[in-house]
C-alpha positions as CSV (number, residue, x, y, z in Angstrom):
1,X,0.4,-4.6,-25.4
2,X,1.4,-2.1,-22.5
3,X,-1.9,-0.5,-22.3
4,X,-3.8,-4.2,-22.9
5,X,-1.8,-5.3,-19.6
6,X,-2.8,-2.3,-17.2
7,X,-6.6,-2.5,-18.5
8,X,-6.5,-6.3,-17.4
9,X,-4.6,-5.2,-13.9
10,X,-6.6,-2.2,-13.2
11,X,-10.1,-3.3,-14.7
12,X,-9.6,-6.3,-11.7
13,X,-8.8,-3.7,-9.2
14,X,-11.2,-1.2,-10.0
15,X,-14.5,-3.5,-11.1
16,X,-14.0,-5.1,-7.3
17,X,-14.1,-1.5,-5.9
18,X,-17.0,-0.5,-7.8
19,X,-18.8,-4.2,-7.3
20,X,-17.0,-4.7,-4.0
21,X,-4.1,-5.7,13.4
22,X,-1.1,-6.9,11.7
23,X,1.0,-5.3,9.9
24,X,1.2,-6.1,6.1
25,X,2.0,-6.4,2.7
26,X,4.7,-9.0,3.8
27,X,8.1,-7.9,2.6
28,X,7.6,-9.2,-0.5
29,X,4.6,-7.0,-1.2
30,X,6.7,-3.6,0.2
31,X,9.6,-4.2,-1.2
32,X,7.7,-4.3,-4.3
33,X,6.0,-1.1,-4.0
34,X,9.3,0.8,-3.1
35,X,10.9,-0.4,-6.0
36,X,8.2,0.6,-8.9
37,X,8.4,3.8,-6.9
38,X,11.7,4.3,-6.8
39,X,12.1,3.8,-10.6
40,X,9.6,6.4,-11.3
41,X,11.7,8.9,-9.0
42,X,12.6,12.4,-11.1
43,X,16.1,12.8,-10.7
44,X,15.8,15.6,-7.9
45,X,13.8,13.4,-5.9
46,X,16.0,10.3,-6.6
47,X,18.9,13.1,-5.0
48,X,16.7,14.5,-2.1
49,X,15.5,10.6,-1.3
50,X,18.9,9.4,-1.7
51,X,20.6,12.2,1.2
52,X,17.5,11.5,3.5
53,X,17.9,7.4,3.6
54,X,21.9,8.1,3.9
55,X,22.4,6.6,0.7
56,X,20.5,3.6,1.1
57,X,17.3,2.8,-1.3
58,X,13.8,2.6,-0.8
59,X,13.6,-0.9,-0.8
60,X,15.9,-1.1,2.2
61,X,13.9,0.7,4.4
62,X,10.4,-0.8,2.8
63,X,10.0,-3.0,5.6
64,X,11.1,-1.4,8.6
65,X,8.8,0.0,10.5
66,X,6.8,-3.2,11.0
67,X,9.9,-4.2,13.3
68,X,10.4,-0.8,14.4
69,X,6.3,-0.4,15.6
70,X,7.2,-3.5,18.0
71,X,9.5,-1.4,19.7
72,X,9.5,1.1,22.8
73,X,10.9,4.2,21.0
74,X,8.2,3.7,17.9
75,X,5.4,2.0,19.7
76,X,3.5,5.2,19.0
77,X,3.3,3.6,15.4
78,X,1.4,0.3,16.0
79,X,-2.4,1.8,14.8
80,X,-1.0,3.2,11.5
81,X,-0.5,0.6,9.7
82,X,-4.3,0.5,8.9
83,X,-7.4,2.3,9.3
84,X,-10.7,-0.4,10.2
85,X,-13.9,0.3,8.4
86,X,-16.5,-2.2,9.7
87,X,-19.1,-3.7,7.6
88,X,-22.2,-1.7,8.6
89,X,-19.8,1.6,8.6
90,X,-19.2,3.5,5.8
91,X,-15.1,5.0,5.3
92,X,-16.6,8.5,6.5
93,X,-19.1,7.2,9.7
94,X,-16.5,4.4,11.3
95,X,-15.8,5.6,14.3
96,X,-11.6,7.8,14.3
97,X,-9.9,4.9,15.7
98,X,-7.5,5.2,19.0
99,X,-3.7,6.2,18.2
100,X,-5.1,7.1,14.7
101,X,-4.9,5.0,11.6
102,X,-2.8,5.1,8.4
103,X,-4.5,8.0,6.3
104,X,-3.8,10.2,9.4
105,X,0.4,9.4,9.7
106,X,0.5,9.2,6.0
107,X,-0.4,13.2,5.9
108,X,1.0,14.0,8.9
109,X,4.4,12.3,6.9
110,X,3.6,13.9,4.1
111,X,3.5,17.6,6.1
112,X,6.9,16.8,7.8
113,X,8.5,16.4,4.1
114,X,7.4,19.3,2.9
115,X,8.3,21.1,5.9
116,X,11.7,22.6,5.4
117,X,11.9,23.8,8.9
118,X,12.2,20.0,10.0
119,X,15.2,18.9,11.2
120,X,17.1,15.7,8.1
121,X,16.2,13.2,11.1
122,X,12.6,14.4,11.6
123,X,12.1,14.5,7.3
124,X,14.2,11.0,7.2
125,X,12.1,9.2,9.7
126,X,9.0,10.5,7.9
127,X,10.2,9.6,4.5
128,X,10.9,5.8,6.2
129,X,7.1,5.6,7.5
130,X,5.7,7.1,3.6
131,X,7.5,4.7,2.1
132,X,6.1,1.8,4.1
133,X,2.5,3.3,4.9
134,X,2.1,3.7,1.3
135,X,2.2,-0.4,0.9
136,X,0.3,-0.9,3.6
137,X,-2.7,1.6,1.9
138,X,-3.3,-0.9,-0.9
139,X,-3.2,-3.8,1.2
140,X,-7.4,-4.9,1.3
141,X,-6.9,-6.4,4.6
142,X,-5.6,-3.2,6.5
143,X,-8.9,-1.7,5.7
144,X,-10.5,-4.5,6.8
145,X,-12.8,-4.8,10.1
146,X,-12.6,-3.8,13.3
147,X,-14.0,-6.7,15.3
148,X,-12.1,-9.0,13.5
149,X,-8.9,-7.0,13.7
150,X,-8.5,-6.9,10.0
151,X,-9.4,-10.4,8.8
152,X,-6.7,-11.4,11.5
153,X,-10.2,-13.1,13.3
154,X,-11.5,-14.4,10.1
155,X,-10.0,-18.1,10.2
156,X,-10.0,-20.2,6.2
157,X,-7.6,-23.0,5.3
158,X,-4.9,-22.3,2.6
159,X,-4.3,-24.9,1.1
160,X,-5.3,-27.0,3.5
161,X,-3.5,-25.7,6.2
162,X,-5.0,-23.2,9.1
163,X,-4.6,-20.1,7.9
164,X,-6.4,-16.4,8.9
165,X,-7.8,-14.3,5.8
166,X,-5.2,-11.0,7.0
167,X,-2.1,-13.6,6.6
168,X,-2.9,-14.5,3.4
169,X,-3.3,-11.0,2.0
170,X,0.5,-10.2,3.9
171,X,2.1,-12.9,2.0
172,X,0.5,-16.2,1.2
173,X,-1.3,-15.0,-2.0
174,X,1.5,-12.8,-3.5
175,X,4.2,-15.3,-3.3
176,X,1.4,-18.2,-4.5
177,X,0.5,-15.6,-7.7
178,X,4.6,-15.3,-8.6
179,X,8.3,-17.3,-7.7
180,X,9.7,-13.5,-8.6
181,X,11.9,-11.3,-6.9
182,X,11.3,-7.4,-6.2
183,X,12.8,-6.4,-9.4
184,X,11.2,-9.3,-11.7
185,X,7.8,-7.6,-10.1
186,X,8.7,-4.2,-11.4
187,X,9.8,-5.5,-14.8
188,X,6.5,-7.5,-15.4
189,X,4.2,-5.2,-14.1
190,X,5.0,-1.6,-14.7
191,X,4.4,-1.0,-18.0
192,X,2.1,2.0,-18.1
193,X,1.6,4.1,-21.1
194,X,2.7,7.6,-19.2
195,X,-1.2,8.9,-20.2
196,X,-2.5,5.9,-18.0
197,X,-0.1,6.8,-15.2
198,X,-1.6,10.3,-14.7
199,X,-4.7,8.6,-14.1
200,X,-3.6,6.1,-12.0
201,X,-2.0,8.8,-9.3
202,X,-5.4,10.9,-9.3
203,X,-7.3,12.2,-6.1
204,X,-5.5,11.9,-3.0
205,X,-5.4,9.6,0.3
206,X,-9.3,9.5,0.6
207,X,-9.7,8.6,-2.5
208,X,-7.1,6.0,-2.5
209,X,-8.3,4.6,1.1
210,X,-11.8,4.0,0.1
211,X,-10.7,2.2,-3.1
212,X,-8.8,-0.1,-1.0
213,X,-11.9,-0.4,1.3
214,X,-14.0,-1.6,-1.2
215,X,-11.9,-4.1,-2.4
216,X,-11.6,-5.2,1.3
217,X,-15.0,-5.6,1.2
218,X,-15.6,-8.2,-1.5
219,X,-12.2,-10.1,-0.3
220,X,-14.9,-10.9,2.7
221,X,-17.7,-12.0,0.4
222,X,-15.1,-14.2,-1.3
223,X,-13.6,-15.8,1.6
224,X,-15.8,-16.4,4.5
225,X,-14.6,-17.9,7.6
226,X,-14.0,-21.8,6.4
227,X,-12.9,-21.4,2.9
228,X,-10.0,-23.6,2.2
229,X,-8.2,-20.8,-0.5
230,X,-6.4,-23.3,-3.2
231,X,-6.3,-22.8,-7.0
232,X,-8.8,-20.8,-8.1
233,X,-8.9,-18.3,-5.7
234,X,-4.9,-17.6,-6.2
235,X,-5.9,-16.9,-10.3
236,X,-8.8,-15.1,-9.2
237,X,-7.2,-12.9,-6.8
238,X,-3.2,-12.3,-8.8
239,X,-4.5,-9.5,-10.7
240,X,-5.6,-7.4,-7.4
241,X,-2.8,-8.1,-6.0
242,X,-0.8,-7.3,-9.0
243,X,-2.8,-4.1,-9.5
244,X,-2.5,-3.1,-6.2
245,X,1.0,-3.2,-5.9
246,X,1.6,-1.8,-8.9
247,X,-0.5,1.5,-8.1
248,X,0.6,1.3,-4.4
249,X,4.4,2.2,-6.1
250,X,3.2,4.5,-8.6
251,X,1.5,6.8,-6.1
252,X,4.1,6.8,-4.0
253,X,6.7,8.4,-6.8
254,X,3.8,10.4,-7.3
255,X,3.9,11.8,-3.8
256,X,7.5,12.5,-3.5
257,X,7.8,13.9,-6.7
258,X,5.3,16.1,-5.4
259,X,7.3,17.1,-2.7
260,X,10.8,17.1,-3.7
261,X,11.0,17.9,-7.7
262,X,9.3,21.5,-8.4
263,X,9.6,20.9,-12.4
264,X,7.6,17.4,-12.1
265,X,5.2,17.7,-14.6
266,X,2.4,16.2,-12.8
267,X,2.6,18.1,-9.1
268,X,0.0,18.1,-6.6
269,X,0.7,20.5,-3.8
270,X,1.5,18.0,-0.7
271,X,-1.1,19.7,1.5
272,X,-4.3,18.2,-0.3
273,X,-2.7,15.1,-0.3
């Protein structure tokens, strides 16, 4: 049953990749992602998490920095929430965008974790950003286009009310596909044989970028500007989103695991992240 439910998730996520500027998921959709995460946490990264977030969980800083990019001190943050490929630009040709995009400050994150020589602030706002960057990877729409500013541009009905393709992704869609909280998400989705896990955290930000890119990709085809999203398109699109969510949370375990337990079985050294 466990491995029937990830091959209908994943087969959705992955057949769109292969076939196929706000900030985002909405909280929903991060605190989501930290949770799965944080209940695939070894023990010595569930301790070195913990000490860095001053006691405080995942899930309560899942959503912070898209307050905290609005503001003076972080306003540094506001282009790394997503990286823009347009359509006739492939992930490697599109142009390195302005402030730098989300691939960039997730590894320069990932760096300032693993470097012990950083100062608990310096490591504890980094751990804040992974944990929300990491969402915001597996969201199609924030490796959506440029000149429409991540489907922000693109304008549909939902419903039958005015809607723009990016806010639908953020929020709309997820709390259309299920009434549940966080931890219902967690409970109904992560259910991985730990064989099908290992798979899911393969390759590193690339590989995970230009997933989400394709997927962004046939989101456009499906939903030009005009579509009035209803019904079918919420039953179509739930088991992306679910899949995407779901692998947004195991990868980032898999990256702090990484970084933080030395006797996870599955370590990747953090610098080829």
């Amino acid at each position: 049953m466990k491995t029937y439910l990830f091959k209908r998730l994943l087969s959705s996520a992955m057949s769109l990749s292969v076939a196929i500027s706000a900030f985002a998921w909405g909280q929903k959709g991060h605190d989501v992602t930290a949770y799965i995460a944080e209940q695939h946490f070894t023990p010595a990264t569930l301790a070195a998490v913990t000490d860095l977030l001053d006691g405080m969980s995942p899930v309560y800083w899942a959503n912070w920095l898209d307050n905290a990019s609005h503001t003076p001190e972080y306003a540094y943050s506001k282009t790394w929430h997503y990286k823009n490929v347009d359509a006739d630009k492939t992930y490697w040709t599109q142009p390195e965008q302005p402030g730098g995009d989300i691939v960039q400050a997730l590894r320069m994150n990932i760096g300032i974790l693993s470097d012990s020589t950083k100062s608990q602030d310096e490591r504890g706002l980094a751990l804040k950003m992974v944990i929300h960057l990491m969402g915001d990877l597996h969201q199609p729409m924030h490796m959506g286009h440029a000149t429409d500013r991540g489907g922000n541009g693109v304008k549909l009905r939902y419903f039958g009310r005015d809607a723009n393709l990016h806010g639908i992704w953020d929020s709309n869609l997820v709390e259309s596909a299920h009434k549940w909280g966080y931890t219902e998400w967690q409970q109904q989705l992560d259910r991985l044989p730990e064989e099908t896990e290992v798979v899911t955290v393969g390759g590193n930000l690339d590989d995970w970028a230009q997933k989400t890119v394709a997927i962004s990709r046939q989101v456009y085809a499906a939903m030009p500007a005009g579509t009035n999203v209803s019904y079918n398109e919420v039953a179509e699109w739930a088991p992306v989103i679910e899949a995407q969510l779901l692998i947004g949370g195991l990868r980032l375990a898999h990256v702090l695991n990484s970084i933080y337990d030395p006797a996870y079985q599955h370590a990747k050294d953090p610098s080829t992240f």
